[in-house]
VEXDOBA-154735 format. One record per residue: x, y, z of N, C-alpha, C, O in turn. Coordinates in steps of 0.2 Angstrom, whole numbers, plus 5000, padded with zeros to 4 digits. Layout:
<sites>
XYZXYZXYZXYZ ...
</sites>
This chain:
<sites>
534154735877534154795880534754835879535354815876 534654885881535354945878535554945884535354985889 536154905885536454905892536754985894536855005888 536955015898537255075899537955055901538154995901 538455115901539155085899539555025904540054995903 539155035911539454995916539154915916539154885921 538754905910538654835909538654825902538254785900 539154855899539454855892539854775892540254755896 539654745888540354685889540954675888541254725884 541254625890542154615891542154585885541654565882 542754565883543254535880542954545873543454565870 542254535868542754585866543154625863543554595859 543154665864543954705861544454635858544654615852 544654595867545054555864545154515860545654505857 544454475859544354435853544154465845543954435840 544154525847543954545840544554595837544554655837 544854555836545754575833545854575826546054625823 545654505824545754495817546354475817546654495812 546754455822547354445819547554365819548154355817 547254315821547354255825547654225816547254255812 547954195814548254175808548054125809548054085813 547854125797547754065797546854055798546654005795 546354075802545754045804545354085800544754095802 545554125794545054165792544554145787544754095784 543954175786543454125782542654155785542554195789 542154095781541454105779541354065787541754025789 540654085791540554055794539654065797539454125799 539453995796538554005798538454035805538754025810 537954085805537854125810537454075814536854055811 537554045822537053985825536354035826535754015828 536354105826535754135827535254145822534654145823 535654175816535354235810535154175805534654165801 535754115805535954065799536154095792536254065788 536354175791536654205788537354185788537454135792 538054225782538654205783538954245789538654295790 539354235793539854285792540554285791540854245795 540854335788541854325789542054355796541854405799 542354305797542554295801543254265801543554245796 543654285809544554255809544754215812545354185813 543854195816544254155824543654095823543054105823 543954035822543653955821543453955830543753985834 542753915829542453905835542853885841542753905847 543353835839543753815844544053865846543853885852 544553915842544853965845544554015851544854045855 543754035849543454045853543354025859543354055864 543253955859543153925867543953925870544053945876 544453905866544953915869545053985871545153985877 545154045867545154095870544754115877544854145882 544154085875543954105884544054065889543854085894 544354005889544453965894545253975896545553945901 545754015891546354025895546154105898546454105904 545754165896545654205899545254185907545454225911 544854155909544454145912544854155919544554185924 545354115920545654145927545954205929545754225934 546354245923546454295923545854325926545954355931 545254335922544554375926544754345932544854385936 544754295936544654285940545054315946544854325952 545654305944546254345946546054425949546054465954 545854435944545754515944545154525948545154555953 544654505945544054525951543954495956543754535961 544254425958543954385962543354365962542854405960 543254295965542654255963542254255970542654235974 541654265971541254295976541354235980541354175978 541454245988541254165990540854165995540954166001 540054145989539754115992539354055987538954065982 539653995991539453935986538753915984538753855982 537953965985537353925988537153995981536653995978 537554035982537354065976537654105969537454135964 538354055971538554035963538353975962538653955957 537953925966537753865962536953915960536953905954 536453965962536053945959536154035956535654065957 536454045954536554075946536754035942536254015938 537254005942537553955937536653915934536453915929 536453895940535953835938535453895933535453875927 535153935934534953995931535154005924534754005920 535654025924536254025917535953955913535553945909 536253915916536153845912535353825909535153805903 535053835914534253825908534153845904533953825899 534453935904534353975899534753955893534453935888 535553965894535953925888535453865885535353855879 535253815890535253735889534553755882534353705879 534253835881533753855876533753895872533253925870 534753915871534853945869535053935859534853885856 535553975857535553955852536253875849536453825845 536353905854537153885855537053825864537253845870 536653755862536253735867537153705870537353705875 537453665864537953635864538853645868539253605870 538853725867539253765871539453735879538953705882 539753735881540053735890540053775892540553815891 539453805898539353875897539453875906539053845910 539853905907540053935915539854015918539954075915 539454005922539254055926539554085933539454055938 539954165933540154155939540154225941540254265937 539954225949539954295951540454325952540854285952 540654375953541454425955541254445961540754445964 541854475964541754495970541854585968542354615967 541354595966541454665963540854705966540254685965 541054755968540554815970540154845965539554865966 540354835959540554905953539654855951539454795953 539254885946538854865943538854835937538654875933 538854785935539254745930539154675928539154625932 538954665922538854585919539554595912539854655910 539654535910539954535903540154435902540254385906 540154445897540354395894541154375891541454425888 541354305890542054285886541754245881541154235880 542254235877542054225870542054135872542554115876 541654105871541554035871540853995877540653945877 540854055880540154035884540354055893540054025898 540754095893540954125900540654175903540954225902 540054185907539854245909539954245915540154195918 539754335918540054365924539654375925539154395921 539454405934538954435936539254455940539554415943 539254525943539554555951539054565955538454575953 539354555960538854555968538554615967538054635969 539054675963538754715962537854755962537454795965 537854695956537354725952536654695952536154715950 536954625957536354585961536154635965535554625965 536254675969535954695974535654725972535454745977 535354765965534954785962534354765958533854785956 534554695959534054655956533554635959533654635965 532954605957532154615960531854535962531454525967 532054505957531854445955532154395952532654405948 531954335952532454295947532254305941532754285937 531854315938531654365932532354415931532854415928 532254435934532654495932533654475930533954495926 533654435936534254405934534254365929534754355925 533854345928533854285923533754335914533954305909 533454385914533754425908534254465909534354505904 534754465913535654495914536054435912536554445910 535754365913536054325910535954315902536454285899 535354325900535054305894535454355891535754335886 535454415891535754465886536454435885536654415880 536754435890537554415890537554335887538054315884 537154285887537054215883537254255875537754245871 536454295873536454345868537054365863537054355857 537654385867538154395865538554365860538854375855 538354295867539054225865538654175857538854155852 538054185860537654145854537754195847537854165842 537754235848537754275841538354295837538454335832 539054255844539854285843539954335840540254335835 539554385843539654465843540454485843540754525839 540754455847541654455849541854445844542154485841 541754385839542054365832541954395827542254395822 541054445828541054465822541354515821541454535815 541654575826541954635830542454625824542654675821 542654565823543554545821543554605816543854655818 543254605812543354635805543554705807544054735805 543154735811543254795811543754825818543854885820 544054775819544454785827545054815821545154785816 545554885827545954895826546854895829547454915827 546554855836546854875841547454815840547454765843 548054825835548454785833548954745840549154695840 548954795847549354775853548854715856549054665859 548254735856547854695861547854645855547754595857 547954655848547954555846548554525845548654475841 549154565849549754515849549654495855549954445857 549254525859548954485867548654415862548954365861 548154425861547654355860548054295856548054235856 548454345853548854275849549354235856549354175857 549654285859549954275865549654215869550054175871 548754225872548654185874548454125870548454075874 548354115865548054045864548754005859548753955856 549454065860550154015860550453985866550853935866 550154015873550554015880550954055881551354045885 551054115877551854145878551354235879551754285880 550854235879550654285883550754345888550854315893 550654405889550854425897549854435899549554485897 549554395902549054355905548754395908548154395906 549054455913548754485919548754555914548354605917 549154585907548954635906548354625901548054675899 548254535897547654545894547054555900546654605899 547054525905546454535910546454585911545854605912 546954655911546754725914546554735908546354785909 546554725901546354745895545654745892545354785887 545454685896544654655896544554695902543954685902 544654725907544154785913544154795907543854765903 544654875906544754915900543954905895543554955895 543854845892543454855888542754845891542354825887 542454855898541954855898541554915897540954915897 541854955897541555055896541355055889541055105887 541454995885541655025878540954995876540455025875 541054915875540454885871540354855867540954835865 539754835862539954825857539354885856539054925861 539154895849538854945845538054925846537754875849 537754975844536954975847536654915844536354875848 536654905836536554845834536454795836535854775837 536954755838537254695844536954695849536854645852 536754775854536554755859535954745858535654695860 535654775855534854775854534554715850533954695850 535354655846535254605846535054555853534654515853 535454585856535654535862535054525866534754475867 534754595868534054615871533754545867533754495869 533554565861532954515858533154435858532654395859 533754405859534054375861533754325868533454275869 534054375874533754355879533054375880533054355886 532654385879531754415879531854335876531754285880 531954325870531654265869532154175872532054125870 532354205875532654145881532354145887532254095890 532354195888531654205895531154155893530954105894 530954205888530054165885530054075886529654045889 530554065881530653995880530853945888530853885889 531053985892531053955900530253955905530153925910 529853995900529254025904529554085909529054115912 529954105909529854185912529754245906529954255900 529254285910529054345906529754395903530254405906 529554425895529854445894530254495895530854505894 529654535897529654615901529954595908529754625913 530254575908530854575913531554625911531954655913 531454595904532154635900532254695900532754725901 531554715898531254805901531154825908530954885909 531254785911531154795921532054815919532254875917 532554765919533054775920533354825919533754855923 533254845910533654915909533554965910533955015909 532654945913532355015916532955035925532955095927 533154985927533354985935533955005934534155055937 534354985930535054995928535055055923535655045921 534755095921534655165916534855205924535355215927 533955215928534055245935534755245939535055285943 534955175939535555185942536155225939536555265941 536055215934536855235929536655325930537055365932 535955355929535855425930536155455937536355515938 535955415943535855425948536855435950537055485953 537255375948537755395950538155435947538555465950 537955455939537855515934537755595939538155645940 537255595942537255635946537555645953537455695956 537755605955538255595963538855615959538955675961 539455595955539855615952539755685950540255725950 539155715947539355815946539355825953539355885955 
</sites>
């Protein structure tokens, strides 16, 4: 689905620096099985989203209600558990965020805001806002970004984080910063076909993927039109 810019994904910008020394190279795509170059080894990925991960949480705060981050999480996981990247440690967790919003970190971390639950219809429907963002991670959209990223300050961040010697709380406001932005339509429309067929493969229908962008398009117009 062609996400609208407030469910654009996070991080990312910051993973897609190209600057990580040392990790550059050929690397089997787990979706396409084509190559790609690439800057950041699988590890570096998981390690990049597992030092950012608090910081999200820091900043948004994490919803507290425990009966329905257990059952996104369990949601999340059947889908990974058919996805492409089945082997990944994939964490699912809500924000305590008004704002409309899903995204992903580079290693199998997604996000969901209470926000954008309250929009939603069905577990269908959720269950394609997590498959597009699975879509992402499986496809390491964030790594393939590297080639073309320019943003030399935000990859003395990333180096930062995955040395320890980082400043933490301004990569986190760096990663808000990129959820406006995205990745390019390619990717997203990867992602769409991505989750449609992670749905399928669980037994939920596909066209939920089309219910979803259909709800989140009206919304994005609607507050389009509140803000003139």
């Amino acid at each position: 689905m062609t996400i609208p810019p407030r469910l654009k994904l996070a991080a990312l910008a910051l993973a897609a620096t190209g600057v990580l020394a040392g990790s550059g190279g050929c690397a089997t795509n787990p979706v396409t099985g084509g190559t790609d170059i690439v800057t950041m080894s699988e590890a570096q990925e998981i390690e990049l989203g597992r030092k950012m991960h608090p910081q999200i949480l820091q900043q948004y705060g994490r919803f507290d209600d425990e009966p329905l981050q257990q059952y996104v999480s369990e949601v999340g996981q059947r889908i990974a558990a058919k996805s492409h990247r089945p082997n990944l440690q994939y964490t699912f967790t809500v924000l305590d965020g008004d704002e409309v919003n899903a995204f992903a970190l580079p290693g199998g971390y997604v996000y969901i805001t209470r926000g954008i639950m309250a929009y939603l219809n069905s577990e269908a429907e959720l269950a394609a806002v997590l498959g597009h963002e699975i879509g992402h991670v499986t496809a390491r959209h964030s790594v393939r970004q590297q080639a073309g990223a320019t943003a030399a300050g935000v990859g003395a961040m990333v180096v930062g984080i995955l040395t320890g010697s980082g400043d933490l709380a301004n990569v986190a406001n760096m990663a808000g910063g990129a959820l406006i932005s995205g990745y390019g339509r390619d990717m997203e429309l990867e992602a769409d076909k991505l989750g449609a067929e992670y749905l399928n493969r669980i037994g939920y229908e596909p066209e939920a993927m089309i219910d979803v962008v259909r709800l989140l398009k009206n919304q994005e117009m609607l507050e389009v039109q509140m803000a003139r």
